[in-house]
N, C-alpha and C positions, 0 to 999 in steps of 0.2 A: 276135340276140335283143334284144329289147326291153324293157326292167323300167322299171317308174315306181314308184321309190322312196318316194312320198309323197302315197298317195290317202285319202281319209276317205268310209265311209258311216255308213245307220242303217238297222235295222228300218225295213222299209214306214210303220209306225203310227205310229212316231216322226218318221221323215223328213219327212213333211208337216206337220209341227209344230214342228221342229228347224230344217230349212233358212229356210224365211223369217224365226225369227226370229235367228238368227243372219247373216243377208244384210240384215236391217234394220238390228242393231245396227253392222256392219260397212257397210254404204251399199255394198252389192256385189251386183254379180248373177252367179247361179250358174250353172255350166254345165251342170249333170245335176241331178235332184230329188233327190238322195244317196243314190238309192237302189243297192243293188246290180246290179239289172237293168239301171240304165241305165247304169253302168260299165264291164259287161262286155259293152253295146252300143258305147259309146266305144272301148274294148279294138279289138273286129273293126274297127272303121272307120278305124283309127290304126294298127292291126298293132304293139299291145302283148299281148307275149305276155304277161306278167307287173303286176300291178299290188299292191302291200305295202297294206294297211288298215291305219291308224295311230291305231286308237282311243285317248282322252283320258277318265280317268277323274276328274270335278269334285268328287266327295265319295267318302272314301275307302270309304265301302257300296258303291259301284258297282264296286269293283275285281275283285271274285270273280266274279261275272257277267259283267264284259267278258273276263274271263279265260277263261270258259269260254267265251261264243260264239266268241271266236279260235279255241279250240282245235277248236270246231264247225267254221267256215269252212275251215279249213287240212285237213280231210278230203275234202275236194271240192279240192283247190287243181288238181289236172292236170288237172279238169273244166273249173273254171270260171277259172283264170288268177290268182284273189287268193289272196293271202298274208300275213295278220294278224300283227301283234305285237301282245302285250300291253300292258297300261297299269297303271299303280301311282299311289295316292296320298299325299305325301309326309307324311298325318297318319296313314297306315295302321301303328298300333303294329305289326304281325305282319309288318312290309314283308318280311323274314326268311323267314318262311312261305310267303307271297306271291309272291316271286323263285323261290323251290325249286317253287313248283307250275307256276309257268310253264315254269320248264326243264323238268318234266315232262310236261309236256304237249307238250311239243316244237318249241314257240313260239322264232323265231329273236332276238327281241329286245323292249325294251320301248318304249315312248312317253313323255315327261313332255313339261309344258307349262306352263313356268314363271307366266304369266299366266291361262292359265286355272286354276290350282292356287294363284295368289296368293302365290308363295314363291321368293324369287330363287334363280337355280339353282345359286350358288354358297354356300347355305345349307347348316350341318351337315347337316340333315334331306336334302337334296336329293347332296351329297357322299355320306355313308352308302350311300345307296339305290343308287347308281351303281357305288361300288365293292364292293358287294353283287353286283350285274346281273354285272360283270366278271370276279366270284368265279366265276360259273358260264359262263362263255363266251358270255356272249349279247350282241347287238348293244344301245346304247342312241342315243334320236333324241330330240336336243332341238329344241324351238323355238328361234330364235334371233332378234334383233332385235327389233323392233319387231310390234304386233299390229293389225290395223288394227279388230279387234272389242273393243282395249282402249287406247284411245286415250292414249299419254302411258305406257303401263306401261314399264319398264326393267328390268323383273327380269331379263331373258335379253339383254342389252347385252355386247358383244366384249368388254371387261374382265371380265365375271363368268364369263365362257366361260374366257377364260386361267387366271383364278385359280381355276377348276374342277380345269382341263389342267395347272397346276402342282402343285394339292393330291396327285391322286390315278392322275395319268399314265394315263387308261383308254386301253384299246386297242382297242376297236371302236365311237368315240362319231363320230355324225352330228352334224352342224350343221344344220340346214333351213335353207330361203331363203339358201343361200350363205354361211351362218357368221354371217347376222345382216342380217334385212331391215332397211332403209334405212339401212342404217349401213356403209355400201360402203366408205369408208374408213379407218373402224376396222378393218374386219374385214381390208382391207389389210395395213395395220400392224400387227394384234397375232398375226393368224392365220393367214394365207395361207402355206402350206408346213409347218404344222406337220403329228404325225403324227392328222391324223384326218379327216372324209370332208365334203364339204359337199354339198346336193342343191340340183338348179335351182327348187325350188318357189317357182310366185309370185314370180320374180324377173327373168323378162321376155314383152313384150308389155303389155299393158296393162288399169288395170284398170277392169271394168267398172261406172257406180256407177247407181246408179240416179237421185240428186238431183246437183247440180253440188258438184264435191269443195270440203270445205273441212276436208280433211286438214293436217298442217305439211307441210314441204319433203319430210321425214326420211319421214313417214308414207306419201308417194304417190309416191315416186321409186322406178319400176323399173331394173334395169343398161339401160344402151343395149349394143347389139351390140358396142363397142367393149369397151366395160367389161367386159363379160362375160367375149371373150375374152381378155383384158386379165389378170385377177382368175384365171380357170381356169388359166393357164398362168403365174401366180405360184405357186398353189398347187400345180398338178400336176392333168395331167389323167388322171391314174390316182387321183385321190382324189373327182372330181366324179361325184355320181349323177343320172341324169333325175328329174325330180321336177316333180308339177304343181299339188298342193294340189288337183285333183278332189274335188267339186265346182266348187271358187272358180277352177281353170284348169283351160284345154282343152287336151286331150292332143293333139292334132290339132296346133293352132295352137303350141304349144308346142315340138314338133318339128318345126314348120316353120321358127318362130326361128332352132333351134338349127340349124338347115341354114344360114341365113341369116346366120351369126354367124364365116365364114371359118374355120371347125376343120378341118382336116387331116381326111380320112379314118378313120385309126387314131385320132385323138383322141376322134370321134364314136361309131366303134365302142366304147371304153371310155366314153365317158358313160352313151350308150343302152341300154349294157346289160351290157357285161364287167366293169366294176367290182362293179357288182351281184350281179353272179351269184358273182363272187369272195368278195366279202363273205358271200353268203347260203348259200353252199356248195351252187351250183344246178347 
């Protein structure tokens, strides 16, 4: 089995209005129009059986409606292979409410995105919400690192991640991009083996820009094959999840990396997809 831990669409109507200008702001080019169709075109062509929708809510109005389309998609999911989580926004007075409808709904976890939401994520607001999510067994995925759509943000930097992991000890939190894109040696040092999951999103191959990069160092360093392996097997590769940020990575090219990165057999088998499923209780 196959799961890609970390894909992103939109409505049709929106997608063609969403993707380029968030590929502008970010100087990236996409691999799919973010639509759903063309995902679960990717899906067949890469032999992903499984791909998570990891909607991000930027004002906390939008949170009840991305709540509910989750809940919409996740009715089709043995149809169509995706699997929504929820999202929450960390000025949503009702966050309380909001958590309890999601568990009801039967949503396996939520989304925050410390940059896109503008609130570091080891902020009370952001602490609360999380061991809220945890109250009720559900998974939570933060962004980690660096954002290449927010140039210079640090709200989700490997020290804010620790002193999250210290505050309120969750036990089902992701890290995306490896526990903290471009920050490979922080996330070294503060994180690697502790108890929680990191996914491969965006974190190697390369990326595509559409002008000549003039990111920092931090901002445009993906792991090299070494690193990777390197980094996963500090960590534990019973804690790594596939993951490709779909649109912004190709699921394709992405698991072919990961072929190309010296993992043991049984290592690959839990990236690709037994972690996942362990996690998602699939």
């Amino acid at each position: 089995m196959i799961i890609d831990f970390h894909t992103h669409t939109f409505p049709s109507e929106l997608a063609f209005k969403t993707i380029p200008k968030l590929a502008q702001a970010g100087n990236i080019v996409p691999y799919t129009d973010g639509t759903k169709h063309q995902l679960i075109q990717s899906m067949k062509e890469s032999a992903v059986d499984y791909s998570v929708l990891l909607p991000i809510a930027t004002r906390p109005a939008q949170t009840e409606k991305l709540n509910r389309l989750a809940a919409e998609t996740n009715q089709t999911t043995e149809e169509t292979g995706l699997l929504s989580f929820g999202t929450l926004h960390p000025d949503n007075e009702d966050y309380k409410e909001q958590i309890r409808q999601i568990a009801d709904y039967g949503i396996k976890g939520v989304k925050l995105h410390p940059c896109y939401q503008d609130l570091e994520m080891d902020d009370i607001r952001m602490l609360r919400i999380v061991y809220c999510i945890q109250e009720y067994g559900l998974i939570t995925i933060f962004h980690a690192g660096y954002d290449v759509g927010f140039p210079g943000c640090r709200a989700a930097m490997p020290e804010r991640c620790l002193h999250l992991i210290e505050e309120i000890h969750p036990r089902r939190l992701v890290l995306a991009h490896m526990g903290g894109w471009g920050c490979w040696d922080e996330v070294s040092e503060k994180l690697a083996g502790l108890d929680v999951w990191f996914d491969t999103a965006f974190s190697i191959g390369e990326i595509r820009s559409y002008t000549p990069n003039t990111r920092s160092r931090e901002e445009s360093q993906m792991l090299t094959e070494a690193q990777l392996r390197k980094l996963v097997r500090k960590h534990g590769a019973d804690r790594v999840l596939f993951g490709t940020d779909s649109p912004w990575g190709s699921q394709q090219e992405t698991l072919e990396k990961l072929e190309q990165c010296g993992f043991t057999e049984k290592e690959l088998k839990m990236i690709k997809g037994e972690n996942a499923a362990r996690l998602l209780n699939l």
